[in-house]
DRENDO-1510 file (C-alpha; in Angstrom, 1 decimal, always signed):
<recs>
REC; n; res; u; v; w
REC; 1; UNK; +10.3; +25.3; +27.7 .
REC; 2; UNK; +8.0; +28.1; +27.8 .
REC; 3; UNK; +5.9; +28.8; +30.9 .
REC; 4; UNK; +2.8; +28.2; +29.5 .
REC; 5; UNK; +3.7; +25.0; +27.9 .
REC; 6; UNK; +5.3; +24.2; +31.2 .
REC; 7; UNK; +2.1; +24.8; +33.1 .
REC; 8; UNK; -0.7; +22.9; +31.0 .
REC; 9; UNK; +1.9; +20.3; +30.7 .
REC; 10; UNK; +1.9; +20.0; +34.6 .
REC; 11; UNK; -1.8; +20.1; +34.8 .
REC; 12; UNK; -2.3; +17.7; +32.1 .
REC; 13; UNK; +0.2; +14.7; +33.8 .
REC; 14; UNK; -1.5; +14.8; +37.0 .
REC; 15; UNK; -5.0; +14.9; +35.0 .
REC; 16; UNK; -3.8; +11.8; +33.3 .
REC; 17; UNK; -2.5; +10.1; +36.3 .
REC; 18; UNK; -5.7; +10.4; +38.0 .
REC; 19; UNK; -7.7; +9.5; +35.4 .
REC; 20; UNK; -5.7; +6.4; +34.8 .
REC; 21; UNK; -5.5; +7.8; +30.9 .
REC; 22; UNK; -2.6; +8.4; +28.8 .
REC; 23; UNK; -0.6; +11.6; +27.7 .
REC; 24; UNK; +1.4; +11.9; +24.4 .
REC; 25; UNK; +3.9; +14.2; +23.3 .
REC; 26; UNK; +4.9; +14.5; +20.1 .
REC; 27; UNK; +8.6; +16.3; +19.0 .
REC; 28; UNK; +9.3; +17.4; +15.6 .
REC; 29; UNK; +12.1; +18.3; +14.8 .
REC; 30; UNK; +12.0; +21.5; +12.6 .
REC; 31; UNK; +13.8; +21.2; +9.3 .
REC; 32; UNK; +17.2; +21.7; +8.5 .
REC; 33; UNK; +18.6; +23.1; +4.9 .
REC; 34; UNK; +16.4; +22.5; +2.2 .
REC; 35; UNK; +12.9; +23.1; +3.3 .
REC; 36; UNK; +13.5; +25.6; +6.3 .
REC; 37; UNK; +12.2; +28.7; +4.4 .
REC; 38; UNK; +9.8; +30.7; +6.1 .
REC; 39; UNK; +7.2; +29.5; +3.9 .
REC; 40; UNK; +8.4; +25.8; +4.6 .
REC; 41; UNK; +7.9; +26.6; +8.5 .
REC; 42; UNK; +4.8; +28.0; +7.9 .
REC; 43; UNK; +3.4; +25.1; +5.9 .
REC; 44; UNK; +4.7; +23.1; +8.8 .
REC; 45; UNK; +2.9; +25.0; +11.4 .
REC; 46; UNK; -0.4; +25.0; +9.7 .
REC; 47; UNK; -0.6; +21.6; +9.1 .
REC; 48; UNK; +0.0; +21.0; +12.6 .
REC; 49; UNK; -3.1; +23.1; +13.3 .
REC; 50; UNK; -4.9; +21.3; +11.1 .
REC; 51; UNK; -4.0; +18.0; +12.0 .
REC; 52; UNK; -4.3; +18.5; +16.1 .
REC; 53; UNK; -7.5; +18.6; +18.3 .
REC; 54; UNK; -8.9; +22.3; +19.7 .
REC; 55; UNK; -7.4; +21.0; +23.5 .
REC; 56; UNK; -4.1; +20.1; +22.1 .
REC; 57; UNK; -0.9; +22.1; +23.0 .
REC; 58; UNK; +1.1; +22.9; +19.7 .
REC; 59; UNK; +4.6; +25.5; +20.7 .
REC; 60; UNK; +8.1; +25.8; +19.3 .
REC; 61; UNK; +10.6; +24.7; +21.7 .
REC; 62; UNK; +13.7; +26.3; +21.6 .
REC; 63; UNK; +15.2; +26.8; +17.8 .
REC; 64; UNK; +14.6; +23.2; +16.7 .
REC; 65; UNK; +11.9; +21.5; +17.8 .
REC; 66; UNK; +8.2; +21.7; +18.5 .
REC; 67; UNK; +6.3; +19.9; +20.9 .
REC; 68; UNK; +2.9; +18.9; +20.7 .
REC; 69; UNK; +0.9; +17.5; +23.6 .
REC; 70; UNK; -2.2; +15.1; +23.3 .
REC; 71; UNK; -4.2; +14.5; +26.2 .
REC; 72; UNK; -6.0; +10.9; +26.4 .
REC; 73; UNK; -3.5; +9.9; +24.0 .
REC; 74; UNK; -1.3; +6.8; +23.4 .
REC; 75; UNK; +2.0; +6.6; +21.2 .
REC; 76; UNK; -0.2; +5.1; +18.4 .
REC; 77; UNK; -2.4; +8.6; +18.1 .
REC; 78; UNK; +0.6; +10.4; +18.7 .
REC; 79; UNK; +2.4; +8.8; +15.7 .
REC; 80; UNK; -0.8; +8.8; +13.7 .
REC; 81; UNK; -0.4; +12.4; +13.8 .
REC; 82; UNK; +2.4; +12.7; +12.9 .
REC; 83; UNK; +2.1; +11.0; +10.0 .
REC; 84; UNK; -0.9; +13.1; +9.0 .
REC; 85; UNK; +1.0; +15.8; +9.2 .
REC; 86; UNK; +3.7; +14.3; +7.1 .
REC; 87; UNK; +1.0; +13.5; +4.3 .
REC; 88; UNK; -0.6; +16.9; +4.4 .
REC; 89; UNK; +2.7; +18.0; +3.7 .
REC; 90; UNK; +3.9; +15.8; +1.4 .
REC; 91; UNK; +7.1; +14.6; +2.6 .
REC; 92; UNK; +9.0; +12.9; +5.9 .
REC; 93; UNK; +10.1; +14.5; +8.9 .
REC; 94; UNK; +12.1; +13.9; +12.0 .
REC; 95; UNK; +9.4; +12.9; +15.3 .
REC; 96; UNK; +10.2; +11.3; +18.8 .
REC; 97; UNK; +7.1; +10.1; +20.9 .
REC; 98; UNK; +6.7; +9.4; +24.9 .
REC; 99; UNK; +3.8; +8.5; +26.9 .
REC; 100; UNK; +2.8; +8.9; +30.5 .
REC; 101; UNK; +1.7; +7.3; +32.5 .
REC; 102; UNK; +3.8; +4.7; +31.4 .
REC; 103; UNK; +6.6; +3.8; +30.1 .
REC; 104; UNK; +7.5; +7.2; +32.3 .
REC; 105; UNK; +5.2; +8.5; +35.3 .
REC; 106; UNK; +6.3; +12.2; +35.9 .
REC; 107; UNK; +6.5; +15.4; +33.0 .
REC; 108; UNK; +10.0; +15.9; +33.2 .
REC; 109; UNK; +10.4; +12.2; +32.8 .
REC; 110; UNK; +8.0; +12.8; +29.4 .
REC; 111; UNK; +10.1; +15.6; +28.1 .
REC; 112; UNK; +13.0; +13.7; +28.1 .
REC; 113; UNK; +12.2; +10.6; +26.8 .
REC; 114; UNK; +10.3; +12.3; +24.1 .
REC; 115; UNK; +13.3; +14.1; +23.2 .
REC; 116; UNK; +15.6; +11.3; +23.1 .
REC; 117; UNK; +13.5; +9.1; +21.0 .
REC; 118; UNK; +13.3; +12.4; +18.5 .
REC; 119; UNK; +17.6; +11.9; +18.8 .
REC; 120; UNK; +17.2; +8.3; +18.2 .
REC; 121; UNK; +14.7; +9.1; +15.2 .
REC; 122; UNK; +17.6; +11.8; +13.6 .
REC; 123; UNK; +20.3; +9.2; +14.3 .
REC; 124; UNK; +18.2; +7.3; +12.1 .
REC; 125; UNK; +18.1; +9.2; +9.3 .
REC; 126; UNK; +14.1; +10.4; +10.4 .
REC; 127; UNK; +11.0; +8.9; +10.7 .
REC; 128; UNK; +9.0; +8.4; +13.7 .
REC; 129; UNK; +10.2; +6.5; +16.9 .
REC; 130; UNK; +8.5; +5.8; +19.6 .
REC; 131; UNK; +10.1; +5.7; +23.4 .
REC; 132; UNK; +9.3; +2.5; +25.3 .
REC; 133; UNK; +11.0; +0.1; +27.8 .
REC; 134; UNK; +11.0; -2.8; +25.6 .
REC; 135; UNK; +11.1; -2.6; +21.8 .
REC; 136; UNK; +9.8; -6.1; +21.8 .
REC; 137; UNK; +6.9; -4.4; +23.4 .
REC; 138; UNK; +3.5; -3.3; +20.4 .
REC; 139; UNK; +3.9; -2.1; +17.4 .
REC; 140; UNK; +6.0; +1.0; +16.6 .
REC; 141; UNK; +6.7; +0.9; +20.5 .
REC; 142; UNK; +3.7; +0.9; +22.0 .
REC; 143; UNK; +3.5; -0.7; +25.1 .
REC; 144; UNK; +1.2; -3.4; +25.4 .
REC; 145; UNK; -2.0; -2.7; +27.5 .
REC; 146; UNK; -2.5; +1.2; +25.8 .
REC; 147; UNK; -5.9; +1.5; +25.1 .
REC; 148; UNK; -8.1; +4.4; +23.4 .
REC; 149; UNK; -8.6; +7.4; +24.8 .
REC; 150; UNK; -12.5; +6.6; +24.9 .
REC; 151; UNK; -12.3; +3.9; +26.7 .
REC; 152; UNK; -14.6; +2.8; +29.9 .
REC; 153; UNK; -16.7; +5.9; +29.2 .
REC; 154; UNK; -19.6; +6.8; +31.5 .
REC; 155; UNK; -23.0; +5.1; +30.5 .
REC; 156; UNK; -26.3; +6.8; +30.5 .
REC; 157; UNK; -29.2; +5.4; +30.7 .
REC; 158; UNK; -32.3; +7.5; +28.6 .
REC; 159; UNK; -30.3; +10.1; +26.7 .
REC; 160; UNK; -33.5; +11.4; +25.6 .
REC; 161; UNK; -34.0; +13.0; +29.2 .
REC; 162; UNK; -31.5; +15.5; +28.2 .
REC; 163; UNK; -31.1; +15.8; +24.5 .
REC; 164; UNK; -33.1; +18.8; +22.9 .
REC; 165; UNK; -33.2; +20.1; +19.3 .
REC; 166; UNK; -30.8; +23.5; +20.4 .
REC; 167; UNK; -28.1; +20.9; +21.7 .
REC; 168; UNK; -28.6; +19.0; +18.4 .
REC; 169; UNK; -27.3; +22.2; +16.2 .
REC; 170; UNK; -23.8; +22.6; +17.5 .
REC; 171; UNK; -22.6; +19.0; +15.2 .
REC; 172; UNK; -23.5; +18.5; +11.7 .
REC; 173; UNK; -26.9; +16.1; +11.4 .
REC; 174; UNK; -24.7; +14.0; +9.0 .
REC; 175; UNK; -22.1; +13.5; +11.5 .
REC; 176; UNK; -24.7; +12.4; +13.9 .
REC; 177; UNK; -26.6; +10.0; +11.9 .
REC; 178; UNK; -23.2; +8.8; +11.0 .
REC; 179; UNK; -22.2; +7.3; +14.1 .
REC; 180; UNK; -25.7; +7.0; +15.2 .
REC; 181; UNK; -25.1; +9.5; +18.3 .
REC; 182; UNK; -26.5; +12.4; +20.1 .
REC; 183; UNK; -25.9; +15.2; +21.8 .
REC; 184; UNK; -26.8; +15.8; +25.7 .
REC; 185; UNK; -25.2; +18.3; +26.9 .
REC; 186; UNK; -22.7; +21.5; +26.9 .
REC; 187; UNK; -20.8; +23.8; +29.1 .
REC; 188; UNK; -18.4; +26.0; +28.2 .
REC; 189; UNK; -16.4; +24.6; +25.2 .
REC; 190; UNK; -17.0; +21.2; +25.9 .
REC; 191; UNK; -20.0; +19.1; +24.5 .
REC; 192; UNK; -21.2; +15.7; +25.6 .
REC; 193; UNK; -22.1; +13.0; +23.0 .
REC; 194; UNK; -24.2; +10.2; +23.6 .
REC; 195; UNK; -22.5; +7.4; +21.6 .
REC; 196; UNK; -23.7; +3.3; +21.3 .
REC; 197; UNK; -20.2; +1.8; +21.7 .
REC; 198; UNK; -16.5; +3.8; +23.1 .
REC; 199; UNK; -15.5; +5.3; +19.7 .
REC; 200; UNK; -12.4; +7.5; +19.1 .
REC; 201; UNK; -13.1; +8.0; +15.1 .
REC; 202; UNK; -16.5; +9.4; +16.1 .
REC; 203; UNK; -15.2; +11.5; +19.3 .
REC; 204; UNK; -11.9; +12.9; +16.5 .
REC; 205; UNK; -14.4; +13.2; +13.7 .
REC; 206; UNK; -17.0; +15.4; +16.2 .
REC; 207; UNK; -14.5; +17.3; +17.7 .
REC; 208; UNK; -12.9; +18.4; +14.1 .
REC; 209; UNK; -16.0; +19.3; +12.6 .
REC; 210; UNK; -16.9; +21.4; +16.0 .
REC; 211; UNK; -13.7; +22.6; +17.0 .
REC; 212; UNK; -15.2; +21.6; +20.8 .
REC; 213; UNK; -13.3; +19.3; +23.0 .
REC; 214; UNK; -15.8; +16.1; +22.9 .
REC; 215; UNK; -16.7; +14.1; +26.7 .
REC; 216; UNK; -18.2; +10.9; +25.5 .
REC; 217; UNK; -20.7; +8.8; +27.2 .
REC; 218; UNK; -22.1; +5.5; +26.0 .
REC; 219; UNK; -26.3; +4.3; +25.9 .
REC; 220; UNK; -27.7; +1.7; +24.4 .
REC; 221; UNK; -28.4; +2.1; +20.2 .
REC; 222; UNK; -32.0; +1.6; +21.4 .
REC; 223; UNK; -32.1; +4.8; +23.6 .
REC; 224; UNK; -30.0; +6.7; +21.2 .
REC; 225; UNK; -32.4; +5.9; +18.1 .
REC; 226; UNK; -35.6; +6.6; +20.5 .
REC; 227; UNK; -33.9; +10.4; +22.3 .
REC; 228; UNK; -33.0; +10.9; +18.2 .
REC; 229; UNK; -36.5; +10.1; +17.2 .
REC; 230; UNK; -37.7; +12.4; +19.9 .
REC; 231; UNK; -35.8; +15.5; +19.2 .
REC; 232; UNK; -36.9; +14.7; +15.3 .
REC; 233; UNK; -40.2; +14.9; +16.4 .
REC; 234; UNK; -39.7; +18.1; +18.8 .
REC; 235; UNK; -41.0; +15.6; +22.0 .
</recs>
């Protein structure tokens, strides 16, 4: 693998393992034969681009395949990518999925088992398969007990203390009254949304529109209507 892949996929394990959150990664294999023109593997690339968040890791590995990691990801996101892509697209392709922490707990450990469920999915014939200890185990493979990547987020009490009208203007108003959230805070490339309930449509949906990385925190609907109401009002 590339260095640089290397590296962020070493930071982002140990991130994960302290954080107690899951880390996907996603092989494709590139096509073979018919639909390996350049213009094929372009089309392939950009809808990967199109399909993955702004944090996400997208890199050709070797000749044949190319990984994709997703932070705070489970194998269900991971294949739910995929399949986007796939759709964009318009046809099937070859994809192997592994998850740390679990089923494997180190990156090497990720690598591989990624790459042997992308064997087991060309053994197959192609599709998507997911690596796992027990295929009993969730659907598609998923272990039981992953959960969304928004999950046991922080709460805040009063958003209203920190939401102003200037943080309001970096996501589209529709996409705020939408999921009934608001915005309360910045730094660097990263907003923080105030949201009523853990959602992972809103925090994808947010972070598309944005191209930010999203850190979502939960208040009451209450607050979030009353801190909405307030910037409204320029309070």
């Amino acid at each position: 693998m590339e260095a640089t892949f290397q590296e962020r996929l070493t930071v982002e394990a140990g991130r994960a393992r302290r954080a107690e959150r899951f880390l996907a990664l996603l092989m494709v294999a590139v096509p073979e034969g018919q639909g390996s023109s350049d213009e094929d593997l372009a089309a392939l690339a950009k809808a990967i681009r199109e399909e993955i968040r702004v944090y996400d890791v997208a890199e050709r590995v070797g000749s044949d395949v190319i990984a994709i990691l997703l932070p705070e990801a489970d194998s269900e996101n991971a294949a739910s990518v995929g399949r986007r892509v796939e759709k964009r697209l318009g046809r099937s392709l070859t994809m192997g999925v592994s998850t740390l922490p679990l089923p494997v707990s180190t990156p090497s450990g990720l690598v591989e088992t990624a790459t042997a469920a992308l064997g087991i999915a060309k053994s197959a014939g192609g599709g998507i398969r997911v690596w796992e200890t027990n295929l009993s185990k969730g659907p598609r493979g998923a272990v039981t007990g992953m959960h969304s990547p928004v999950d046991h987020v922080p709460y805040l009490a009063d958003p209203s203390r920190l939401a102003t009208p200037t943080l309001q203007k970096t996501v589209p108003a529709t996409l705020l009254a939408e999921h009934n959230a608001v915005v309360v805070g910045t730094e660097g490339g990263v907003i923080t949304i105030a949201l009523p309930r853990p959602s992972s449509a809103a925090v994808d949906a947010i972070s598309r529109a944005t191209g930010l990385a999203v850190y979502p925190v939960y208040s009451s609907s209450a607050d979030i209507e009353a801190a909405r109401g307030r910037v409204a009002a320029g309070i």
